[in-house]
C-alpha positions in Angstrom: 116.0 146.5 57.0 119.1 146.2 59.4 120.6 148.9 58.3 120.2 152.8 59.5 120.8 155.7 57.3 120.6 159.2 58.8 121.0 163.2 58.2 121.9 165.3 60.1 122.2 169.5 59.4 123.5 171.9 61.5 126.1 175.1 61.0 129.4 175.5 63.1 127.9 176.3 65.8 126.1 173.2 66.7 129.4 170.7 66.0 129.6 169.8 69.4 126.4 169.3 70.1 125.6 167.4 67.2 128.7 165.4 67.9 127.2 164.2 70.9 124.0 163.4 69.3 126.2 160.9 67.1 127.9 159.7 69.3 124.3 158.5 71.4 123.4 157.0 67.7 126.6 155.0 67.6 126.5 153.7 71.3 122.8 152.5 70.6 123.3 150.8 67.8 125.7 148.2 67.8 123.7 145.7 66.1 122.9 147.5 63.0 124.6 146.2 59.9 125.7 149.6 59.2 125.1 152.9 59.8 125.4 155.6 57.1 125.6 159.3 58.7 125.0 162.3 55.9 125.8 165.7 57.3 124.0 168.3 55.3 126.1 171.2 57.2 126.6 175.1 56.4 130.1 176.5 56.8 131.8 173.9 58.7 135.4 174.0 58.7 138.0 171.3 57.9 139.0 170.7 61.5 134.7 170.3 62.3 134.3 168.0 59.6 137.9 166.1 61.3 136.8 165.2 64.5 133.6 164.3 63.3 134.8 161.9 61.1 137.0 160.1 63.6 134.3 160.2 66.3 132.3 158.1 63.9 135.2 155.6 62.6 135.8 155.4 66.5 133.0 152.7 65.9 133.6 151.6 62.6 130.9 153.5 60.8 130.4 155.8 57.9 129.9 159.3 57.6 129.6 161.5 54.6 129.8 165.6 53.8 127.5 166.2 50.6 128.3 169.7 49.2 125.7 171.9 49.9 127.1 175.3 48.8 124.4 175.3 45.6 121.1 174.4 47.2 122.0 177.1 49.7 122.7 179.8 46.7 119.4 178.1 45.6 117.5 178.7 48.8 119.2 182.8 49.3 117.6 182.9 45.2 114.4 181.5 46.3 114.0 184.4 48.8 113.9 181.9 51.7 114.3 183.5 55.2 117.1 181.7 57.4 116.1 180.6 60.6 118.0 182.3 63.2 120.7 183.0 60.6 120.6 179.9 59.1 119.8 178.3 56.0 120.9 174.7 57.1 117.4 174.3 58.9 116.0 173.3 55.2 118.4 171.1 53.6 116.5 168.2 55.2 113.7 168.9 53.0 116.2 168.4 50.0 117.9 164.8 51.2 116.7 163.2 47.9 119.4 165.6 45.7 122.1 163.7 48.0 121.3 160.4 48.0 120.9 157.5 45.4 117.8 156.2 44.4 119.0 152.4 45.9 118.1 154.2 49.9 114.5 153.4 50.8 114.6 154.8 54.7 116.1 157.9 55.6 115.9 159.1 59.4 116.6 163.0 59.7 117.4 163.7 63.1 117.8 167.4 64.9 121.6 167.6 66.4 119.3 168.9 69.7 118.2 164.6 70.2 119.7 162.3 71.8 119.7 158.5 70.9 118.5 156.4 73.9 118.0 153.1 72.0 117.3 150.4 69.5 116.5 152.6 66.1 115.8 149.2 63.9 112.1 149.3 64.9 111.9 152.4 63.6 113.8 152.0 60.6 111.3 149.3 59.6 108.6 151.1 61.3 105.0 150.6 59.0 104.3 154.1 57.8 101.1 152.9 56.5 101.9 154.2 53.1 102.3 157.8 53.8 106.0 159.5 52.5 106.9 160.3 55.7 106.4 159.5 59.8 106.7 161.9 62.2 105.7 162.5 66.3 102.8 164.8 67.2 103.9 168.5 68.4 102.3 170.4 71.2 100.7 173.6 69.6 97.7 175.1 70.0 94.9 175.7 67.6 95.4 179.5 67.4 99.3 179.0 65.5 97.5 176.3 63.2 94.9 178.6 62.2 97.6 181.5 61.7 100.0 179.6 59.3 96.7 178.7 57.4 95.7 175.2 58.7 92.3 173.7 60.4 91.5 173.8 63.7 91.1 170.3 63.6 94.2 169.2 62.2 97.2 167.3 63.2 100.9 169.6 63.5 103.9 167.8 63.6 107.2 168.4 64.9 110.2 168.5 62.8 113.3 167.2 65.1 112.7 163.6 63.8 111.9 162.8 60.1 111.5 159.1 59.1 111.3 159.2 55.2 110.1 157.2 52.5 112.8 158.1 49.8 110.6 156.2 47.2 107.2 158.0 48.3 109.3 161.3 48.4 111.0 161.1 45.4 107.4 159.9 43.5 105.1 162.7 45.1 107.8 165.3 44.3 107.8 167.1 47.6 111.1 169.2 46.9 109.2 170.4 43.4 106.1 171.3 45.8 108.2 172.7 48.5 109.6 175.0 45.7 106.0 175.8 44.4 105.0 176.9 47.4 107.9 179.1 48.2 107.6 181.0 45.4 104.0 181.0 45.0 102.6 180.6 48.3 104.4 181.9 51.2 108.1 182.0 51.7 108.7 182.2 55.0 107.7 180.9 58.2 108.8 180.5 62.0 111.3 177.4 60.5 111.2 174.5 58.3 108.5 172.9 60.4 105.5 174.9 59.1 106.5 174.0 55.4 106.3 170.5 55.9 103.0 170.5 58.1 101.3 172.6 55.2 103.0 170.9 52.0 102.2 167.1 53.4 99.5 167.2 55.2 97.6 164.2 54.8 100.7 162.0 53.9 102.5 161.7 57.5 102.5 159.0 59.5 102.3 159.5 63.5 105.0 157.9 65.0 104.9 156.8 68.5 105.9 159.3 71.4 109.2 157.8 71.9 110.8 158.7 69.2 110.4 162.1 69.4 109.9 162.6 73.5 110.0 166.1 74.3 110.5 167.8 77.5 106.9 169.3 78.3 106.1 165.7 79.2 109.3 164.9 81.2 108.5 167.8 83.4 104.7 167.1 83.7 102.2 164.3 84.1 99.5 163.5 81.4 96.9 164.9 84.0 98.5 168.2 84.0 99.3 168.4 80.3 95.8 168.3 79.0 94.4 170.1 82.0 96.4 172.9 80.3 96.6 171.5 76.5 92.8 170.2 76.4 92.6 166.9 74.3 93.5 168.5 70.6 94.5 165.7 67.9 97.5 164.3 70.3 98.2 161.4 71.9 96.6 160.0 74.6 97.4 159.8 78.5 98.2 156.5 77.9 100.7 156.7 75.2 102.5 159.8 77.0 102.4 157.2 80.1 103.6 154.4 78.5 106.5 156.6 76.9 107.9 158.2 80.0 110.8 156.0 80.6 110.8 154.3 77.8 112.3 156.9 75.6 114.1 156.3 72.3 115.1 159.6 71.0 115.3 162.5 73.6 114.6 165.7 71.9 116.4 168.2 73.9 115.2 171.6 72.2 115.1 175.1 74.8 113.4 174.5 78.0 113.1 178.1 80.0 115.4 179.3 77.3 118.5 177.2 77.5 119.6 174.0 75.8 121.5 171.1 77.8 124.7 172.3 77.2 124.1 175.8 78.9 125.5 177.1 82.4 122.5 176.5 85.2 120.2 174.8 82.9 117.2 173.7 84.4 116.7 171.1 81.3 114.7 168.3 82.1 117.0 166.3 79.6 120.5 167.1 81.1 121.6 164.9 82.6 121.0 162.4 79.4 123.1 165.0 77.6 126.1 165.1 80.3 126.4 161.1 80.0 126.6 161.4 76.5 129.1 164.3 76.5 131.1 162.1 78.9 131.4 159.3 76.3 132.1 161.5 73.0 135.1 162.9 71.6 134.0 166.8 73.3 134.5 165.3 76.4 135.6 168.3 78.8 133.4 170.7 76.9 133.0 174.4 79.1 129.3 174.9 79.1 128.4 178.6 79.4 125.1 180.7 79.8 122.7 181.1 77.5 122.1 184.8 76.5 118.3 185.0 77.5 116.5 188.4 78.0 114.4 189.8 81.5 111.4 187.9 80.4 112.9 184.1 80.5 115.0 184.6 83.6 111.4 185.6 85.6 110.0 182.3 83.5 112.8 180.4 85.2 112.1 182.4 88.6 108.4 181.7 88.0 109.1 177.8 87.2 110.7 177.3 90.8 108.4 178.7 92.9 104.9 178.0 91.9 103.0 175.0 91.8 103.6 173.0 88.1 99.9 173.0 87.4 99.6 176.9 87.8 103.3 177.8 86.1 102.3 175.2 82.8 99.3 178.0 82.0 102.3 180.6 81.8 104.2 178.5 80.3 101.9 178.1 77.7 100.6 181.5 77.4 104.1 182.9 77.2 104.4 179.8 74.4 101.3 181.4 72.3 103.1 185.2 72.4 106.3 183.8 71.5 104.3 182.0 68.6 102.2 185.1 67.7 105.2 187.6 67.6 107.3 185.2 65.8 104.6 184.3 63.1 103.9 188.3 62.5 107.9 188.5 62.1 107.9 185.9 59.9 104.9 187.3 57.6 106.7 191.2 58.0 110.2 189.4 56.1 108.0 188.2 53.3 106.2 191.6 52.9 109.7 193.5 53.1 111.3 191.2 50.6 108.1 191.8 48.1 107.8 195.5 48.5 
């Protein structure tokens, strides 16, 4: 396969940010025989869905707006909770009801990534026959056993999605996705926990470098598991082998800001800023994020004490987060049912 087809979903808000995402894809990928982008969006105006366009024709590519207005009626009937007032966060569990049946791979990247390279090996990467690949995320065993899983078992994160639109289509994931919805549990921290529960046993780990994430820019192996223990995760030297070798930067909150944020202490800014530099929001103002008491001491905290000591905060802080937002999540179910 020389071809890469993608989705993308985000709301208005994240148009700039995603833009520069696409713009990394475009750069990277010269030598692809085409490059399809779907945008699964929520409310994006005409002048968003402009300059997106001609950001992507900028290198001769294709980009495409599927309606989305019914699955989202579909999701608000479903009682589905949006994530951080968003329903967009699902529609990347639903790609099959946009696309033919002649697209085999489909690559669902977050608009937080950005593209550092060659995406062809991936595209034809061997998913051992399993519907879908995806890189290991850093959890701990406590939020697995919450959201009802084993101890024991492997939790993947979301921000990069190879599919197998065949395998997909075949095992009927959006039917059991909807099943468990309604029958199961209807809300969770994102979209994440849905397809960790409703797949487990039919996703392929992918390599570190396609989903490289910013605890292990910031941190050596030694003082990852030091702090992480050796779960079901990669090991020190797969993390080692990535660290440079990056192909898709995922550049989700670090001490509560993004890349794009005033004063970021992001490992992953300065990845972002080239890429800014080269896309069509070129100039963009970045401003603060609006963080509470607790992050500013995290951020405090992170640059005065040793990294080995602030990682433990950094992951108990993590596990709180977790726990609050997990009870949150179970309190919207049991308000919408009572």
């Amino acid at each position: 396969m020389d071809e890469i087809n993608v989705i993308y979903q985000f709301n208005e808000k994240y148009v700039p940010y995603a833009g520069v995402s696409i713009t990394s894809l475009l750069i990277n990928n010269e030598d692809a025989s085409a490059i399809n982008i779907y945008v699964l969006g929520e409310g994006l105006s005409d002048a968003s869905k402009d300059i997106l366009s001609k950001s992507v024709s900028k290198y001769g590519r294709n980009i495409a707006f599927p309606d989305t207005k019914n699955l989202l009626e579909r999701f608000r009937e479903m009682g589905m909770i949006p994530y951080r007032g968003a329903y967009s966060v699902y529609l990347r569990m639903f790609f099959s009801e946009f696309m033919g049946s002649d697209v085999k791979r489909v690559l669902y990247l977050d608009a937080d990534t950005i593209v550092g390279g060659d995406l062809l090996p991936l595209m034809n990467y061997d998913l051992e026959g399993k519907s879908i690949g995806m890189v290991l995320e850093s959890i701990t065993d406590d939020y697995k056993i919450m959201i009802g899983m084993g101890r024991d078992s492997e939790y993947y994160n979301s921000g990069v999605i190879l599919f197998d639109a065949d395998k997909w289509r075949e095992n009927d994931y959006c039917g059991k996705i909807v099943n468990h919805i309604r029958n199961v549990r209807s809300s969770y921290i994102g979209d994440q926990d849905f397809l960790n529960i409703v797949c487990a046993g039919d996703i392929c780990r992918l390599p570190v470098i396609y989903n490289y994430q910013p605890l292990h820019e910031r941190y050596t192996p030694g003082q990852y598991f030091s702090c992480f223990g050796q779960p079901p995760y990669y090991s020190r030297a797969e993390i080692e082998k990535a660290a440079g070798n990056a192909v898709v930067y995922h550049c989700y909150r670090w001490l509560g800001d993004f890349p794009w944020n005033k004063g970021n202490l992001h490992p992953f800014d300065d990845i972002f800023d080239k890429y800014l530099e080269d896309s069509l929001w070129k100039g963009y103002v970045k401003t603060q994020s609006d963080v509470g008491f607790a992050v500013r001491m995290e951020k405090v905290l992170y640059r005065i004490l040793p990294r080995i000591l602030f990682i433990r905060i950094f992951r108990k802080a993590h596990e709180l987060f977790l726990r609050k937002a997990e009870k949150d999540a179970r309190n919207r179910k049991s308000n919408k049912n009572s």
